[in-house]
N, C-alpha and C positions, 0 to 999 in steps of 0.2 A: 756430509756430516762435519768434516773440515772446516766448511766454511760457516754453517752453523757455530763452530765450536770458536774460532777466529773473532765472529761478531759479539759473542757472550763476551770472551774477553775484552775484546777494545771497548765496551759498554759497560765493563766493571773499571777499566783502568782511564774511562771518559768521566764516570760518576766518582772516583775517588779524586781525581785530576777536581772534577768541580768541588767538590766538599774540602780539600786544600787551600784553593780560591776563596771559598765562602768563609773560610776559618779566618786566611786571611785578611779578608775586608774587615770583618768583625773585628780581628786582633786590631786592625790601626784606627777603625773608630774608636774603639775603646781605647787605645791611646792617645786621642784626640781628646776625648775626653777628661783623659787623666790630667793633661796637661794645661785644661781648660780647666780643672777643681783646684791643682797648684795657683795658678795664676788668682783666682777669686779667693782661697783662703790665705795668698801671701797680701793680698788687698782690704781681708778684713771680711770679706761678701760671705755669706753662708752658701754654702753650695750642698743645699738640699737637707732635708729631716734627717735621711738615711745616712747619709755620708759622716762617714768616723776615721780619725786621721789611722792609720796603720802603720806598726812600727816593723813590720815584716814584709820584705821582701817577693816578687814572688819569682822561686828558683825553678817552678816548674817545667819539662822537658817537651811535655805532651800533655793533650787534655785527658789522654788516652792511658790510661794508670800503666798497662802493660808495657805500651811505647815507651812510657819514662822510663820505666825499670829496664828494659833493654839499652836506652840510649847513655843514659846514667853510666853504664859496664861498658861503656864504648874507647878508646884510649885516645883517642883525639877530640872528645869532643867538648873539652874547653876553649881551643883554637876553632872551632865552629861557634860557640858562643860569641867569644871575642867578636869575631865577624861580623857576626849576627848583632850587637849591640854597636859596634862598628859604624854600620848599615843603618844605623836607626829600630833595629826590633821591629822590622815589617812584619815577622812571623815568627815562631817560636821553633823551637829545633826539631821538633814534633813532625811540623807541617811543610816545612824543608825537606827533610827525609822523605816523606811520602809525594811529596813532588818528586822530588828525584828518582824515586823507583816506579811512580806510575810514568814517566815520559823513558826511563827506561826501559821498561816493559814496552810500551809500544814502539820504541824502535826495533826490540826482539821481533813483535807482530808481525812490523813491518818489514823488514829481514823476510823472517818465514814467507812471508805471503809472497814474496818475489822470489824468494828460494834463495839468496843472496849472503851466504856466512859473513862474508867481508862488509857487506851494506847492513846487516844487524848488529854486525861488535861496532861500526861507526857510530850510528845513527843510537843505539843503547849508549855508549859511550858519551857522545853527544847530547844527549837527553840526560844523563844522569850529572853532568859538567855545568848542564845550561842553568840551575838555581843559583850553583855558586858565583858562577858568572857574573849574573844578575846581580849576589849581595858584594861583590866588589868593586862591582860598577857602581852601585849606591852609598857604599863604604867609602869613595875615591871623590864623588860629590860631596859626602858631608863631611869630610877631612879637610876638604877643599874651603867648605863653607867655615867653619871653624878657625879654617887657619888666616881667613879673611876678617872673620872678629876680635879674633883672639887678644890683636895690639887695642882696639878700645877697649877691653876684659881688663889686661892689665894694667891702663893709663887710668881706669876707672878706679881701681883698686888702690893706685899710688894716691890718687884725688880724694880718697877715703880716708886711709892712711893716713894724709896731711889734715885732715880735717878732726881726726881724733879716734878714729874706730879702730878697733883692734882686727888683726889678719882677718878671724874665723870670722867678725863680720862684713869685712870688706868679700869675702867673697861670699858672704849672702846676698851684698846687694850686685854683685852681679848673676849670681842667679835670678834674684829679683826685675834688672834692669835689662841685661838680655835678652837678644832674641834665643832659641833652637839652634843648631847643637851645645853653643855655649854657654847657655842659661842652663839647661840639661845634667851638663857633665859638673860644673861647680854647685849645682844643689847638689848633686849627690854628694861631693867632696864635701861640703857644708856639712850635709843627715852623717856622715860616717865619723869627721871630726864630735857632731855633736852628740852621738851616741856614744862614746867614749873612745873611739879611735885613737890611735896617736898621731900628730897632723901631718908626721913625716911619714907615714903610714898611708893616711890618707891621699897625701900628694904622689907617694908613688903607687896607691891605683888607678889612680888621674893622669899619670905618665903609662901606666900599660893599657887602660882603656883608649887612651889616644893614640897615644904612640907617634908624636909628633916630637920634631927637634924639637921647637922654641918651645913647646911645655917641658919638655927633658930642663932646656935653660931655665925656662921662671921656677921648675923645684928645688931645683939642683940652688939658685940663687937665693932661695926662700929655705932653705934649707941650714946653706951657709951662712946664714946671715942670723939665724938661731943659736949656731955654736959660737961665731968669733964678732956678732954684733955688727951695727955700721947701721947704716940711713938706708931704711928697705924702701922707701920711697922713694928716694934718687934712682935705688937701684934698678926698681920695676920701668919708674922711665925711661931708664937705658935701656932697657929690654925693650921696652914700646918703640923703644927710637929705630934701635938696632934692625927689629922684626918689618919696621913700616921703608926702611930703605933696603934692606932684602929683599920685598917685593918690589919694590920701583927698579933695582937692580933687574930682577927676573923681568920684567917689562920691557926694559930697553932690550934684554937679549933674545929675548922673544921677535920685539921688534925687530932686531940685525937678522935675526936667522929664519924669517918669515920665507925669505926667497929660498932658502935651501929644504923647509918643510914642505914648501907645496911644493919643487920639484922631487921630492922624493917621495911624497903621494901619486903625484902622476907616474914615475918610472914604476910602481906598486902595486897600481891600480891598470896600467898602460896592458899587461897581456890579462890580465882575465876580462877585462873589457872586449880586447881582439879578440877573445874565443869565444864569449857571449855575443859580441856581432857576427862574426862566423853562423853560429849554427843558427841564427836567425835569417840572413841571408842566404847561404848554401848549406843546409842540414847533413845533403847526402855527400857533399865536400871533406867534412869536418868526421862523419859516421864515422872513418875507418881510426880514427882513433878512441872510439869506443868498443868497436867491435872489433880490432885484429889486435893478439896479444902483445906485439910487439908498440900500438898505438897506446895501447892502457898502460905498457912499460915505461914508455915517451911521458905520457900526464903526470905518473907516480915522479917520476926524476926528474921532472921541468915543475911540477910543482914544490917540490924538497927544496929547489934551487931557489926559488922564487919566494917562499917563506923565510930560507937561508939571506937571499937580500934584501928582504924587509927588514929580518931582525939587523943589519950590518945598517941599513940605511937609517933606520930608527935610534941606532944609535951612534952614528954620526952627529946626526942631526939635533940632538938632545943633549940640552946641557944643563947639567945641576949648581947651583948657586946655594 
């Protein structure tokens, strides 16, 4: 009956796991699309009978009425937004959550089914860590990606600028001329200035949705340059200028410290490889430190250490410019 009762659930918590998935695909075609009607109606092209521009947003939490209204009442979860919009909007806060509690759930399963309390709070623990995971590792790409456009964003801006356009339009036409993330984040700055925002307003929700130095600098300069005047176009330049030898800075120190990062992946990497050839090699060698308590003592404390000199060696190794 157990086990009966075991399979129902890993097959409710399989089919909610795939209807997550499904939600998900959907949600980024349909943002593929969205982004594919922007680009045709910024060119003039009609994009379809049905399609009507919208002046609304959409804030919704879940597709799931009940889910919104619970997550809504949540106290963090504007910092999961952020993220989440961070990340690109792979999925909506809805469907995050329910990943996270169905891979939860099945490491409880999984737990139970081995009889293991320590292996079910890990593995649930694990399972419930591994979305967010995910949206910061995609969050850490498009930050990345952005902070690579960013200096032609605002050298374009200053190019405008000298040409005769005023701010809000110069960063239309870099939403316009832009790739993703940065074509992205200044239309919206654009829609909020031109719905009635105030532009310092707008710039600094384009400072918290990024949340990067050099947009802190081009507000912060665009800003100043409102109250006490002066040549905003010179000034964006220097900002371009400034941001494009930052990175060529970062570059060469990358380069100098190449030899100190791969030795410090291999000293990292060096024993859990040794124990992984171990038990491939001599199983019954290596057994008694899973099975004698004193051996599972040894793993817990040799592993603490070993997390302990990665973070030491990680940060060693790492240097901020």
């Amino acid at each position: 009956m157990m086990v009966w009762g075991l399979s129902i659930l890993i097959f409710l918590c399989l089919s909610t796991l795939g209807v997550a998935l499904a939600g998900l695909i959907f949600h980024r075609r349909m943002a593929a699309l969205e982004s594919e009607r922007r680009r045709l109606a910024a060119l003039g092209a009609p994009a379809g009978e049905a399609a009507a521009p919208s002046l609304w947003r959409d804030r919704s939490l879940s597709t799931i009425p009940l889910l919104h209204r619970v997550l809504s009442r949540l106290p963090r979860q504007s910092d999961l937004e952020l993220l989440l919009h961070r990340a690109g909007n792979p999925c909506n806060l809805g469907t995050l959550v329910l990943m996270a509690g169905t891979l939860c759930f099945l490491g409880v399963c999984l737990g139970a089914w081995r009889g293991s309390l320590p292996l079910a709070v890990g593995v649930a623990g694990l399972g419930a860590a591994a979305p967010v995971i995910w949206l910061r590792m995609l969050a850490g790409k498009r930050l990345a990606a952005f902070d690579e456009q960013f200096p032609e964003a605002v050298e374009l801006m200053a190019r405008a600028l000298r040409a005769g356009h005023a701010l809000a339009s110069a960063m239309n036409m870099v939403a316009q001329e832009s790739e993703d993330p940065v074509a992205g984040e200044f239309a919206k700055t654009f829609e909020d200035y031109s719905f009635g925002k105030d532009l310092d307003h707008a710039l600094g929700d384009l400072v918290d949705r990024v949340g990067l130095q050099d947009v802190k600098f081009f507000a912060t300069a665009v800003m100043l340059q409102r109250e006490t005047g002066g040549n905003l176009a010179e000034i964006l330049d220097n900002i371009g200028h400034i941001i494009r030898e930052r990175f060529r800075l970062m570059r060469q120190v990358k380069a100098l410290s190449a030899e100190g990062r791969l030795s410090g992946n291999i000293l990292s990497l060096m024993a859990p490889a040794l124990l992984g050839i171990l038990m491939l090699i001599s199983p019954g060698y290596v057994a008694l430190l899973f099975d004698h308590p004193l051996g599972r003592m040894m793993l817990i404390v040799g592993g603490a250490f070993q997390a302990l000199g990665m973070l030491v060696i990680r940060g060693l190794v790492r240097v901020r410019v």
